[in-house]
N, C-alpha and C positions, 0 to 999 in steps of 0.2 A: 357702153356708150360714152362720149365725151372723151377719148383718149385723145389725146395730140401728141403722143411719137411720133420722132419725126417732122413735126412740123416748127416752124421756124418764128417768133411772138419777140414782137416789137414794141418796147412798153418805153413811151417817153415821161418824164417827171419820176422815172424808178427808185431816186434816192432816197424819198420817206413817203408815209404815209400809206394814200390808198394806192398809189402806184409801186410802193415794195411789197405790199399785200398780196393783189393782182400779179404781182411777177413772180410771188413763191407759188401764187395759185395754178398758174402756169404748169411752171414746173413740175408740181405732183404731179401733173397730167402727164409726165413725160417730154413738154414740149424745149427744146433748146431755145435758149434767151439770147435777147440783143437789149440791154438795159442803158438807157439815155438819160441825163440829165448833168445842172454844172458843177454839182459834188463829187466829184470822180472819187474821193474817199471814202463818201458813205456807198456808191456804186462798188467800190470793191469790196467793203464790209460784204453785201447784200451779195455780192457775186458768190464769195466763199459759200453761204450758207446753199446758194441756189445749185452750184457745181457738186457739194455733198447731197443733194438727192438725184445724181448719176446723169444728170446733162451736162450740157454745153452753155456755157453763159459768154457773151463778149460784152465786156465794158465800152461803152463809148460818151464822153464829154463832151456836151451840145448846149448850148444855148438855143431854143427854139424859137426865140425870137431872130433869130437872123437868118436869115436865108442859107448863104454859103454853108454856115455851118451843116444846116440842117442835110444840107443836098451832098457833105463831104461824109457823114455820119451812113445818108443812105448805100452810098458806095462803099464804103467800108461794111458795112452789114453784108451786100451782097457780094463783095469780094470773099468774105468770111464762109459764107456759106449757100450762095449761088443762089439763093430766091428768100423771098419772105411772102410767108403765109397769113399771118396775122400782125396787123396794126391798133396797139392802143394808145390814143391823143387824153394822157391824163396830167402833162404838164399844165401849169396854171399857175396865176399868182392874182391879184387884186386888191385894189384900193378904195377902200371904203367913204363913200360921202354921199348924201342929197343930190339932188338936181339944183336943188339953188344954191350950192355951196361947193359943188364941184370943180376943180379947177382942171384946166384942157391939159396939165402934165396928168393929175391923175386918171382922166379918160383917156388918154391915149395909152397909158399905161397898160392900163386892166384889158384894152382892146387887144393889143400890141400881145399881150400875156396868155389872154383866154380865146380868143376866137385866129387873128392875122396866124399864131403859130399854128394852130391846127390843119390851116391850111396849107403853110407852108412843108410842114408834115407831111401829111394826106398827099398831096401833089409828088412827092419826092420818092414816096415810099410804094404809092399806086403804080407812077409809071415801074416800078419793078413785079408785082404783081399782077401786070398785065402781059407781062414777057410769057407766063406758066399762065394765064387765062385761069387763076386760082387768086381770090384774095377774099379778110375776113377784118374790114373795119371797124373799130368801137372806138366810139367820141366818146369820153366823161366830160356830159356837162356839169346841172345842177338842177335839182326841185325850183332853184330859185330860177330857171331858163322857162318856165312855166307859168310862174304866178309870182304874183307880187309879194310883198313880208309886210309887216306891221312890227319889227323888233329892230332891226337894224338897218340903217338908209345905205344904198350900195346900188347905186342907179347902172353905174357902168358897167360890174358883175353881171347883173339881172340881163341886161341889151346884149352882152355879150355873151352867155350860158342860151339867150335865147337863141342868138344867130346862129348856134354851136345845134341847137337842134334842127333850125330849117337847113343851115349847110349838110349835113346825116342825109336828109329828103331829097337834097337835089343832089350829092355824090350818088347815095342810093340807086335812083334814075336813072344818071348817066351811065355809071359803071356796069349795071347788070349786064349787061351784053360780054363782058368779059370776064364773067362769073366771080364777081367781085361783091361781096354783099357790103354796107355799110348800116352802122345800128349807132342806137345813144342807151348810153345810163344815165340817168338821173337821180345821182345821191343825195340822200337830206343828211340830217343832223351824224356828220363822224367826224369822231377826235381825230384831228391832224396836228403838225405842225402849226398851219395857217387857224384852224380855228381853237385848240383846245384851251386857250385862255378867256376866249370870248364865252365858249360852249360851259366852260365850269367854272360862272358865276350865278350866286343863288335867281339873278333876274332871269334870267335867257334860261336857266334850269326851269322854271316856272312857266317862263313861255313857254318853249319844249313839252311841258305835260301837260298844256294848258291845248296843242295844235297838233300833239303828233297822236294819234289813234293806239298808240301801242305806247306811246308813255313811258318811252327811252330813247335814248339816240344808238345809232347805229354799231355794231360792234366788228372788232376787228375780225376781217372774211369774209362779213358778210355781204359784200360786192362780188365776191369770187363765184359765185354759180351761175350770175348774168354774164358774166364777162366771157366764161369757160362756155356756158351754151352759147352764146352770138358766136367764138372763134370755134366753133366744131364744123364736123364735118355733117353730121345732122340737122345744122339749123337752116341748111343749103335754100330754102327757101325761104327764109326770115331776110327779110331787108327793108330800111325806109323803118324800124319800130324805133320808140323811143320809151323808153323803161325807167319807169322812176323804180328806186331801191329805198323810200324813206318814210316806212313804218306807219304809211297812210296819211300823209302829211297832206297832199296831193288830192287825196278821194273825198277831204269835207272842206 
């Protein structure tokens, strides 16, 4: 089960974190990579490693905030290799503040960041998935697109990891008719780039085991077996779910 030879995985934000994770995850499956983000140098780091376990990888440098880019990247995927099967929207960035302290550069930002490019995405990458009447969506939001925090004020994140899981529900809807599933992850507490300064201070370590049921934060892969069943060819009838991955953060 869960093989993806042969099939074709679309991972935007690939250059660190949970979206180089997801991209090696891929690959052990077999599946040939299209890896997207604006680090083209960490992108070919991550390509070497992904080409040594015997696929196919294409580098592509994207800005997902902007449209053209995004719609020049989809064409070059599918000039590369004539369809794509699986879609993950795991780029992201965000700026942290309150509601009452928030300024309209930093909400448009984090909007601009986490939610406008997913669509912009999704929109670019579906209409080619709709040509093979085969496609396999996965949004990463966040725990935080769920419920609220009590450790760190981030209003715009939260509105926009939220919108990131009803847009899942209504892609879902519309696309099944052309056998197109769309799903959401919702990751809690993992060391990235963006968070592991925050995450490994004694404060927010304390919160962390004070909120999370399992009393760690997440570790590197272990986003890979949601990712790998939502883009199979097994989960053909999962669509519309929304999955948090964060250690029960969620269930109290």
């Amino acid at each position: 089960m869960f093989d993806l030879t042969g099939r074709v995985v679309v991972v935007s934000g690939a250059s660190s974190g949970l979206g180089a994770q997801m991209s090696k995850g891929f690959a052990g499956q077999g599946a040939d990579m299209v890896i997207m983000a604006r680090r083209v140098e960490k992108l070919e780091q991550l390509a070497k490693d992904i080409r040594a376990m015997g696929v196919k990888c294409l580098v592509l440098q994207c800005d997902v905030t902007v449209p053209a880019q995004v719609n020049e990247a989809a064409a070059k995927a599918e000039a590369e290799f004539g369809k794509v099967d699986v879609l993950v929207n795991c780029a992201g960035s965000a700026k942290n503040a309150g509601v009452l302290v928030m300024t309209d550069e930093e909400w448009d930002f984090t909007m601009k960041a986490d939610l406008d490019s997913v669509f912009y995405v999704t929109r670019a990458f579906a209409n080619i998935m709709k040509k093979k009447e085969y496609g396999r969506i996965i949004n990463i939001s966040s725990m935080y697109g769920l419920v609220g925090n009590t450790a760190i004020d981030t209003v715009a994140y939260h509105a926009s990891k939220g919108g990131v899981v009803n847009f899942t529900r209504a892609v879902a809807a519309e696309l099944a008719k052309y056998n197109i599933t769309c799903n959401a992850i919702c990751p809690g507490y993992f060391a990235t780039e963006l968070t592991v300064d925050t995450l490994n201070t004694p404060e927010f370590t304390a919160y962390m085991k004070a909120t999370v049921p399992m009393g760690r934060y997440g570790n590197e892969g272990e986003l890979n077996a949601g990712a790998i069943f939502f883009a199979s060819d097994e989960a053909s009838y999962v669509t519309g779910v929304i999955l948090p991955i964060d250690g029960g953060y969620t269930a109290v």
